[in-house]
C-alpha positions in Angstrom: 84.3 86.5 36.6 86.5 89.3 37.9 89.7 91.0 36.9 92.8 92.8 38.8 95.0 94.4 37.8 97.7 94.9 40.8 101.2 96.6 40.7 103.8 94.3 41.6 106.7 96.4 41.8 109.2 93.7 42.6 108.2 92.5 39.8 111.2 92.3 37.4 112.7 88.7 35.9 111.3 85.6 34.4 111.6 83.6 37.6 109.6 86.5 39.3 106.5 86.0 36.7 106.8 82.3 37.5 106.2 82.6 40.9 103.7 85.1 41.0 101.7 83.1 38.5 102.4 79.7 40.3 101.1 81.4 44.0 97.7 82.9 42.0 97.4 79.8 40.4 97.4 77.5 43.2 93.5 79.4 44.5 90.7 76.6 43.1 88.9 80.2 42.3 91.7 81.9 40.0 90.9 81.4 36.0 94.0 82.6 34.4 97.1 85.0 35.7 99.9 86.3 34.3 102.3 89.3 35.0 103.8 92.1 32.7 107.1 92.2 33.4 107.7 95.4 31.1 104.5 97.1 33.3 105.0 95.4 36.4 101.7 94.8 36.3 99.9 91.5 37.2 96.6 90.3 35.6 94.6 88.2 37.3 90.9 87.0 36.1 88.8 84.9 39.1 85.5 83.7 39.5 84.5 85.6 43.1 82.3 82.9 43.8 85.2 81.0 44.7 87.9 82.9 45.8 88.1 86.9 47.3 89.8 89.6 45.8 91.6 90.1 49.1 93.1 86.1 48.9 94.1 87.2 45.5 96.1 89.9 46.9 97.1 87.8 50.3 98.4 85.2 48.0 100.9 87.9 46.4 101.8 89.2 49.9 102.7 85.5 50.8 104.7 85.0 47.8 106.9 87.8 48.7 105.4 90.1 46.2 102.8 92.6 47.6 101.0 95.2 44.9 102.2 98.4 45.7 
């Protein structure tokens, strides 16, 4: 298993943490997300075996939130 952490300056409202949460959630490989709203900081644990960090981070960019 492997976790990042990723800015996610846009970032800022409950519906924001849903969606972020829902796109990570959705990879087969992803274990567990969620986003600090306060930070703006998105934690994301994934077993590499199954998914890449850079579809972790292309699944944020698609959801209309790329980590700064």
């Amino acid at each position: 298993m492997r976790t990042l952490l990723l800015d996610v300056p846009d970032a800022h409202c409950g519906a924001c943490r849903a969606a972020i949460v829902a796109a990570l959630q959705r990879h087969p490989g992803v274990v567990s997300a969620d986003v600090d709203l306060r930070r703006r900081i998105a934690t994301v644990v994934f077993d590499e075996g199954r998914v890449t960090a850079a579809a972790v981070v292309d699944a944020l960019v698609t959801a209309g939130y790329p980590p700064a």
